[in-house]
N, C-alpha and C positions, 0 to 999 in steps of 0.2 A: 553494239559497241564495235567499232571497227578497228582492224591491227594496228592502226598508230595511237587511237585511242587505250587500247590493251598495254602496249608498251613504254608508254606516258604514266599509265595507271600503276604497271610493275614497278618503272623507276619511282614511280612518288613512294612505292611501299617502300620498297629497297633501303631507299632517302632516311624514312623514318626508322626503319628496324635498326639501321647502320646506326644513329641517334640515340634510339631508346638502347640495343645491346651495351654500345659504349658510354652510357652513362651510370646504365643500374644492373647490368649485369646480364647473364642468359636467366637465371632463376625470376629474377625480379620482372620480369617483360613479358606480355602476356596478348597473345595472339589476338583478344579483344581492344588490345590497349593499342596498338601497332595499328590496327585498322581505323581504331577512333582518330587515333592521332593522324593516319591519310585521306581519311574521309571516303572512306570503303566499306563494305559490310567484310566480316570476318571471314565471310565463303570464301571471298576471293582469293584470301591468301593461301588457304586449303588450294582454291583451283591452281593458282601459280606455284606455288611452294610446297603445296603437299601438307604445310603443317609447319608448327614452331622449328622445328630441328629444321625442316628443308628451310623456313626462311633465314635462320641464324646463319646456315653454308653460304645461301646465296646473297648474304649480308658481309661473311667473312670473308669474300674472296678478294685477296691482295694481289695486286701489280706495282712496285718499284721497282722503278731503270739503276739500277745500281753503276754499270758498265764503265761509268764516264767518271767514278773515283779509283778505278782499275788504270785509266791514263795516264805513265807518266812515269817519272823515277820513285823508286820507292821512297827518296829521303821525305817526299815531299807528300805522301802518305796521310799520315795521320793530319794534316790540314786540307787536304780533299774530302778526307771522311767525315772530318767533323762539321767542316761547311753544310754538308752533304745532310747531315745530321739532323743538325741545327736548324736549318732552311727545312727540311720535312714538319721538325715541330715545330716551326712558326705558321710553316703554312697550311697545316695538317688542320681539319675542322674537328669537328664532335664526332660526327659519325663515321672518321677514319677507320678502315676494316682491319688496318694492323690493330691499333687502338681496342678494336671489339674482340681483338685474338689473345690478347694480351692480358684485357679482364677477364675474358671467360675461361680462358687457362687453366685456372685453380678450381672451374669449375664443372666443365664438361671435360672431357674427355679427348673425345673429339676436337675442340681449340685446340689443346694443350699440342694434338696431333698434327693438325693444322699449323701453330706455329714453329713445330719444330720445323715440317717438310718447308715452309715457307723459309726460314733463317738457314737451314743446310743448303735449298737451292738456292737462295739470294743474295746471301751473306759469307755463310763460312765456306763453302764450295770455291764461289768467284776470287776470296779473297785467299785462300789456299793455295790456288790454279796461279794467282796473281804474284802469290811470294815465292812460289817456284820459277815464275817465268825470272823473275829478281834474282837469281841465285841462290837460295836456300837448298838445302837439301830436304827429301821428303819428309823426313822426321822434324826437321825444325820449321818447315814451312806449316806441317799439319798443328803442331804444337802454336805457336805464335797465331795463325790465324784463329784456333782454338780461344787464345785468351783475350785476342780481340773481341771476337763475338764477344765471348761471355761478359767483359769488361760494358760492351755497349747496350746489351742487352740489360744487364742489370742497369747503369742509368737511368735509361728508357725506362725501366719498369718505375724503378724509384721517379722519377720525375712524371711519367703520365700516369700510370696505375695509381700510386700511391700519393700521385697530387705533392708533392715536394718543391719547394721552391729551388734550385739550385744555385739561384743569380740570375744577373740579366744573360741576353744570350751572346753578349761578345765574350763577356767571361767565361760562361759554357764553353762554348767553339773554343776558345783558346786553352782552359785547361784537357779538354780533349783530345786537342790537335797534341798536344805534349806529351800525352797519358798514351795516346794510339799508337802515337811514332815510337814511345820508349820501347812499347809492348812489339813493335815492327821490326824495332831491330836489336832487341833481346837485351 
């Protein structure tokens, strides 16, 4: 097997764990089932991943560019964010690695760890840093960007974890954009 074959091979596993984690959970997904489903023998994922746990991490590892809802006056905030949002979970697949952080959460450990450091660096950090640069003071920038997260965070969970319908997605975005801006400017 040669090196772009090996890393064709890794991503097809990757593909699928990210799949199978975010549908049935870490418990439910089984290092045989992962492999059948890429059409691998099970070794390999031992050889790449080390094993269920190594493939879950390297299933769960997220990158969102947040940066570009940070541009701008704060009035106009919570409809950045929610665009932002909204436009992730439309165009977000099955095997989205927030998605696998968010289910397995409640059940490793590790996730639960994993999505915190993920939401403190990507979310409540930037957006913190963001309402100081607006004028806040640190206590109310800490606080406010505080209930944002939490505010979005729970949607998200209710809407992708727990499968909830909330409405179509302009009505989403727009109760959002309302619900984010009140929480922005207190």
């Amino acid at each position: 097997m040669n090196v772009r074959d090996a890393a064709a091979t890794r991503q097809r596993i990757l593909e699928h764990a990210r799949r199978e984690f975010a549908q049935r959970g870490y418990t439910a997904v089984t290092v045989k089932g992962v492999a059948d489903a890429a059409g691998v023998s099970p070794n390999l994922i031992t050889r790449y991943f080390g094993g269920k746990d190594g493939l879950f991490l390297a299933a769960a590892q997220v990158e969102i560019p947040v940066s570009n809802s940070f541009d701008g006056d704060r009035s106009e905030l919570g409809a950045r964010l929610a665009a932002s949002i909204v436009q992730r979970w439309s165009a977000a697949s099955a095997e989205d690695p927030l998605l696998v952080l968010q289910r397995a959460s409640g059940e490793r450990p590790e996730a639960a760890e994993a999505l915190a450091a993920f939401l403190d660096t990507n979310s409540l950090q930037p957006l913190y840093l963001y309402l100081r640069e607006t004028g806040l003071d640190d206590a109310e920038a800490r606080s406010r960007a505080a209930a944002i997260d939490a505010f979005v965070l729970g949607v998200s969970t209710r809407r992708r974890v727990l499968r909830s319908e909330l409405g179509n997605p302009a009505d989403i975005e727009a109760w959002l954009s309302v619900t984010i801006q009140r929480l922005a400017d207190g």
